[in-house]
C-alpha positions as CSV (number, residue, x, y, z in Angstrom):
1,X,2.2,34.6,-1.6
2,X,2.1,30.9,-1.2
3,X,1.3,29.0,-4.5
4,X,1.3,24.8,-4.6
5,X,2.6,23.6,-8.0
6,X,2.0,19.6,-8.8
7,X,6.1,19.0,-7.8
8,X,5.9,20.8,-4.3
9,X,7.2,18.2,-1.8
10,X,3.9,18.5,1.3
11,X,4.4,16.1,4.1
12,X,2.1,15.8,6.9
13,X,2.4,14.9,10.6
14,X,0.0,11.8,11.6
15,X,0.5,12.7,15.3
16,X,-0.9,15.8,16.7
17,X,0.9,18.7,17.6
18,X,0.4,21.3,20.7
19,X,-0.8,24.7,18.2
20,X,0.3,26.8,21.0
21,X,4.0,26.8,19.3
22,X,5.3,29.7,17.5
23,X,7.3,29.5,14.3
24,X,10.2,28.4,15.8
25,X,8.4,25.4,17.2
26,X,7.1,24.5,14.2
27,X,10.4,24.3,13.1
28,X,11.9,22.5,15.8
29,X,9.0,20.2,15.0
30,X,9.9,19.5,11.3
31,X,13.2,18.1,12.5
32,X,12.0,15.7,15.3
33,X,9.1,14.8,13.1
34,X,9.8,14.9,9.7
35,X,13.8,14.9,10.1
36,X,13.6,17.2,7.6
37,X,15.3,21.0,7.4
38,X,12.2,23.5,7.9
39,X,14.2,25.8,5.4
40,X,14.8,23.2,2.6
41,X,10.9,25.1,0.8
42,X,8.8,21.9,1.9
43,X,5.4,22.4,3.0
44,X,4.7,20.7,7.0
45,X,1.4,20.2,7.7
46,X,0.2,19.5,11.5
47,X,-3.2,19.1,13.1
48,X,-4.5,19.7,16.7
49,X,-5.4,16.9,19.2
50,X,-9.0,17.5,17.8
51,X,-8.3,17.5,14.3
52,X,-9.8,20.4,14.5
53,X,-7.7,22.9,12.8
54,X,-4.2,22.2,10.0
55,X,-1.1,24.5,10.4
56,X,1.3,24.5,7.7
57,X,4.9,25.9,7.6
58,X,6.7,26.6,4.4
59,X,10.0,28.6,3.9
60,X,9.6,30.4,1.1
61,X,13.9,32.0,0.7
62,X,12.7,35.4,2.4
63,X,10.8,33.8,5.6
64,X,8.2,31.3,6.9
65,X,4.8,31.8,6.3
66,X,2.5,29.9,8.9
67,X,-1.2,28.9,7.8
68,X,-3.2,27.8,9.8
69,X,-7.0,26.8,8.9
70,X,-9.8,26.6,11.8
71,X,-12.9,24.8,11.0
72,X,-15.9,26.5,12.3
73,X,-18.3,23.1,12.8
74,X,-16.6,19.4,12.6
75,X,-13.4,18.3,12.2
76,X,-11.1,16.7,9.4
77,X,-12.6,13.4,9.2
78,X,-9.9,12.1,6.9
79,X,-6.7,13.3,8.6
80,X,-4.7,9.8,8.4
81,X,-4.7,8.1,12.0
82,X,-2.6,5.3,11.5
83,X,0.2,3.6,9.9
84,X,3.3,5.7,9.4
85,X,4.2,8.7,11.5
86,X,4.9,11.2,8.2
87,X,2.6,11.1,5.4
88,X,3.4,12.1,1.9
89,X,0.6,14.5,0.0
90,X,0.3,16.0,-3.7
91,X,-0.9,19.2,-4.4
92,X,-4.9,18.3,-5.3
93,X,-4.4,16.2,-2.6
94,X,-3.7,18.8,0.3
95,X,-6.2,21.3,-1.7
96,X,-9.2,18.2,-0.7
97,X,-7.9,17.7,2.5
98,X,-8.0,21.8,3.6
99,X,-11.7,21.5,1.5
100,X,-12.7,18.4,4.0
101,X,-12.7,15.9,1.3
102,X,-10.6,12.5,1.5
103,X,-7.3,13.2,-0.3
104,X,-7.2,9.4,-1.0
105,X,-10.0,9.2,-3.0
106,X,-9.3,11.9,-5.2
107,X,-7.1,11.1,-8.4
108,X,-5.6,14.5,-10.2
109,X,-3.3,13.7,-13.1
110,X,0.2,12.7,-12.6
111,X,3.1,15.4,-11.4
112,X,5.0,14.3,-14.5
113,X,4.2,12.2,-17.7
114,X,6.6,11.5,-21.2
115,X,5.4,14.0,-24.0
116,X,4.6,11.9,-27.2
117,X,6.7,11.9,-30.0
118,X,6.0,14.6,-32.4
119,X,4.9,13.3,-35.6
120,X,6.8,13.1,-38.7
């Protein structure tokens, strides 16, 4: 099973991707891409030319596991278009995006924060 914790690296692919690639294109994809090692336990998201549907790829130490999510009316509206070619997401942030939602108007609390000091 595939579970997102608030310190799971997610990276996402701005430019669309052909879906009809297997596994191993996917990860031949996260090294042109995201110059990053598919087996390194990373979640790489991609979308279709229509923005119609998200694949992700995660290597979870036994084997891959590809997702991939199909939207039966629309499309993801707020899939970035612009700017960078790799985009960085947290957790709640992938969670709105697979729900729809704009992950950059949604604010979750931080991955990490300082305890405070224990009285006394």
């Amino acid at each position: 099973m595939m579970a997102l914790s608030p310190q799971q690296r997610i990276l996402l692919a701005v430019q669309p991707i052909d879906f009809r690639v297997g596994i191993d294109g996917l990860v031949r994809r996260c090294r042109e891409v995201f110059d990053a090692d598919a087996f390194c336990g990373w979640l790489f998201c991609f979308t279709n030319r229509k923005r119609t549907a998200i694949k992700i790829l995660v290597f979870d130490g036994g084997g891959f596991w590809a997702c991939h999510k199909r939207l039966s009316v629309g499309y993801f509206r707020h899939w970035p278009v612009a700017g960078k070619a790799v985009t960085a997401l947290h957790a709640h942030e992938l969670q709105t995006l697979l729900m729809g939602g704009d992950p950059g108007a949604c604010h979750g609390a931080p991955a990490w924060r300082p305890l405070p000091e224990p009285p006394g």
